[in-house]
N, C-alpha and C positions, 0 to 999 in steps of 0.2 A: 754747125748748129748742133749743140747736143740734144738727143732724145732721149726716152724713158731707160732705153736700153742700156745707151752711155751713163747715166745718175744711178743705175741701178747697180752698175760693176765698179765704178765710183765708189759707193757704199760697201758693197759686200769687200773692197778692195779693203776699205779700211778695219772695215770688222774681222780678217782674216780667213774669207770664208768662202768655197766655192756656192754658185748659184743653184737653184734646184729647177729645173725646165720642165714643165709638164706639158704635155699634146692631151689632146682628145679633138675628134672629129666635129666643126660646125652643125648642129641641127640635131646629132643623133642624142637620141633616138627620138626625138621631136622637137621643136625649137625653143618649150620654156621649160623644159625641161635641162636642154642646154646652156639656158640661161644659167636656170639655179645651181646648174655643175660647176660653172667657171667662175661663178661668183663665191664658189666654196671654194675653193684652190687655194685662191692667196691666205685666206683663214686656217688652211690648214697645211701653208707652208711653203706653198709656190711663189717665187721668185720673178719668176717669166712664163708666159700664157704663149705657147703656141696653139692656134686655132687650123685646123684642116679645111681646107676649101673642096666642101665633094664635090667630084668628077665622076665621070662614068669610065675611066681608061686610067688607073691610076698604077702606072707600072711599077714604080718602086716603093710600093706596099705590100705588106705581107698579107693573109687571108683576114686576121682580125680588124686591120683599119679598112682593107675592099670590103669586109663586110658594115663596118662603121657609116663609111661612106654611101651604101646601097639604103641603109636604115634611113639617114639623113636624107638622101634625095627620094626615098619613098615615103618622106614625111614632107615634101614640097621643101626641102630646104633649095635656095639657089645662092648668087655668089652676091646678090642685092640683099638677099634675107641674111647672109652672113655680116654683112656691114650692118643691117638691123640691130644683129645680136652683139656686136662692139658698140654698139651705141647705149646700148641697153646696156650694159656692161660698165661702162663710162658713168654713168648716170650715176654709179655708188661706191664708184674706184677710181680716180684721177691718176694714181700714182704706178700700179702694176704694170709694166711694160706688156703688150702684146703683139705679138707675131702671126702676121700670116704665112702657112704655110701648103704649098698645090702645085699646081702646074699652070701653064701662060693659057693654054685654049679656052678654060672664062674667062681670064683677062683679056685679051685679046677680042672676044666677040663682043664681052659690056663695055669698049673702050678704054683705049692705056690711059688717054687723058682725063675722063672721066673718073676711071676707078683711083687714079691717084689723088684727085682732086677728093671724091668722096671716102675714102680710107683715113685721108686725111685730116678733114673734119670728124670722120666717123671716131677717131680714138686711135687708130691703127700706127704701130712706131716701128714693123719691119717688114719686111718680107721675106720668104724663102721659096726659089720659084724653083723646082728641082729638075725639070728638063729645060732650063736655058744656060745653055755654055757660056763661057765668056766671049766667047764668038758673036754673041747676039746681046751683048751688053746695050747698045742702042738700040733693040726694044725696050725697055723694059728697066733695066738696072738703071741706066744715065741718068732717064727722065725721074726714076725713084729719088734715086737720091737730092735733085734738085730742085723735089717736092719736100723735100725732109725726113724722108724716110729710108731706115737703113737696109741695104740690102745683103742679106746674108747668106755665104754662101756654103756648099758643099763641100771638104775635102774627106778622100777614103784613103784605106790603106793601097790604092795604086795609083793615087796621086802623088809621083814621085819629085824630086827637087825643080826638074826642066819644066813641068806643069805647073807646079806650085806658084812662081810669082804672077802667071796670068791667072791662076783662077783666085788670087790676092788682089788682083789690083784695083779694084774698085768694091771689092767688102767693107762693108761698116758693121758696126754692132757688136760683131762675135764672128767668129769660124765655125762651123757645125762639122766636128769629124765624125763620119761616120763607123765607127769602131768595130765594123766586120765586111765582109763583100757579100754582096748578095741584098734580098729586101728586108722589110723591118719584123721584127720577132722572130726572126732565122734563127739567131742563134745565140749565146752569150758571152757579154765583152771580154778581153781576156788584158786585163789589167798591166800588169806587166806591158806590153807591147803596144797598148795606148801611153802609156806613160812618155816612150821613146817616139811614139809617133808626136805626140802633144810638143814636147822636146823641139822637135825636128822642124813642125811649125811653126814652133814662136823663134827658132833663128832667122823667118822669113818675113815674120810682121809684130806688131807691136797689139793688136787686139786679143782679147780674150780667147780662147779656146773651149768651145761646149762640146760634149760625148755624148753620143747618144745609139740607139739601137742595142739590143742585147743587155740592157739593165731593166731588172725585172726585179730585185729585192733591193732591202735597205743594205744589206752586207754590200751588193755588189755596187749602189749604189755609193756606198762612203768609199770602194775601194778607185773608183772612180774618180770619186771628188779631193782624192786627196794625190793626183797626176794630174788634177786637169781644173778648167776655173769655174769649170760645172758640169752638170748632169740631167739628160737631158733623158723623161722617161714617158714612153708614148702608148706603146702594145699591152702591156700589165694592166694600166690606170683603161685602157678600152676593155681589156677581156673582163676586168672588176664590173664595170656597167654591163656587159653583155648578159655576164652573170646573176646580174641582178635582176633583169627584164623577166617579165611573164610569156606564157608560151608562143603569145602572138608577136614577142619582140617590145611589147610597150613597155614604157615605166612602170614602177612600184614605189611603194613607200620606202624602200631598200636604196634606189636607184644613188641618189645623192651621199646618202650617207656611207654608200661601200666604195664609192671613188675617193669621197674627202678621206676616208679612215685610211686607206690604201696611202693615199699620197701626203698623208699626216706622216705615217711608217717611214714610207722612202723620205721625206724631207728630214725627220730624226737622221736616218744614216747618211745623208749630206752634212750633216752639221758637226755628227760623229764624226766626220774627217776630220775637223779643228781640234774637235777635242783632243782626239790620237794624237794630234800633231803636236801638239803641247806639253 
């Protein structure tokens, strides 16, 4: 069954072009304000909507999405109101693939059957659960995907070839390499060595390949997009909102318009990769 994800690389496949992945955290920094953010993306250039499911324990995030995540649940966001916010979302965009991406422990407490039942209807076309190994595939991944939804997973640079086909074997969507070790905003991708990594994956499967972590500009992003089938940019497009907020952390009239203009920039230098290449 194809989803938004699969028509989305389909397309960009024929246009010659890697994809441009933007994150920003559900809810932050209040939930229609979150609205109005994610509905500016694709207008100003986003490809694919990864949405953060806050948590209180988010181990492989760096301080600016724990801090995303803290703003979002101390604005009542929970993992019901984040399918609120896809739905809401749905309402005036059919076609923009979206991702969830968290950890299993709200999945697990609001029910796996339930939440995929309602993600489903909610608009929702992946997930990305980042503490479930493939060990634990039947929580979680099996029943995903036999709801229609892709499940996509993690590979880093010490995901080496003996690993590789089990954390392959039930991925749909994309691969998400993560393009440094350590958590998100650490550090900056180093181009070159994702290019051999990206390489090194697609002798092992036939899906796309997304980069993410440590792309924070349009440079680094096109230098990205032009080794890999996209780029995927989370911690910049959060520090941009953080920066915007007034002293107590709330929105402004700044708020929307310094994430879209930010990830207007990075999706220019994903596009700049075709150009270059031409």
């Amino acid at each position: 069954m194809a989803t938004r994800i699969d028509a989305c690389f389909e397309k960009l496949k024929r246009e010659g072009r890697a994809a441009f992945v933007t994150y920003l955290m559900a809810g932050d920094p209040d939930p229609q304000t979150s609205l109005e953010l994610i509905k500016a993306l694709p207008r100003a250039g986003a490809d694919i909507i990864e949405l953060g499911i806050p948590f209180t324990d988010p181990m492989a995030d760096g301080p600016s999405i724990q801090a995303a995540g803290l703003r979002a649940l101390n604005a009542g966001m929970s993992l019901k109101k984040t399918l609120e916010l896809v739905r809401g979302f749905r309402r005036d965009d059919g076609a923009t693939p979206l991702v969830l991406m968290g950890y299993y422990n709200p999945i697990y407490i609001y029910g796996v059957d339930k939440f995929l039942a309602e993600a489903r209807t909610a608009g929702v076309d992946g997930l990305i659960i980042v503490d479930l190994p493939p060990e634990e595939d039947t929580e979680l991944c099996v029943p995903a995907l036999k709801a229609g939804l892709n499940f996509i997973r993690l590979a880093t640079p010490t995901t080496d070839d003996k690993r590789l086909p089990a954390v392959l074997a039930n991925t749909s969507g994309f691969v998400y390499y993560v393009s440094i070790t350590g958590i998100t905003g650490a550090a900056a991708a180093d181009s070159t060595a994702v290019g051999e990594a990206v390489a090194r994956i697609k002798r092992h499967t036939s899906l796309p390949v997304c980069v993410g972590f440590g792309i924070r500009t349009p440079q680094a992003a096109q230098a990205i997009a032009k080794r890999a089938d996209g780029a995927v940019v989370g911690t910049a497009l959060v520090d941009a909102l953080r920066g915007s907020l007034d002293a107590e952390g709330r929105a402004t009239v700044r708020t929307v318009s310094a994430v879209a203009e930010l990830a207007a920039s990075l999706a220019q230098g994903v596009r700049g990769a075709q150009q270059a290449a031409e």
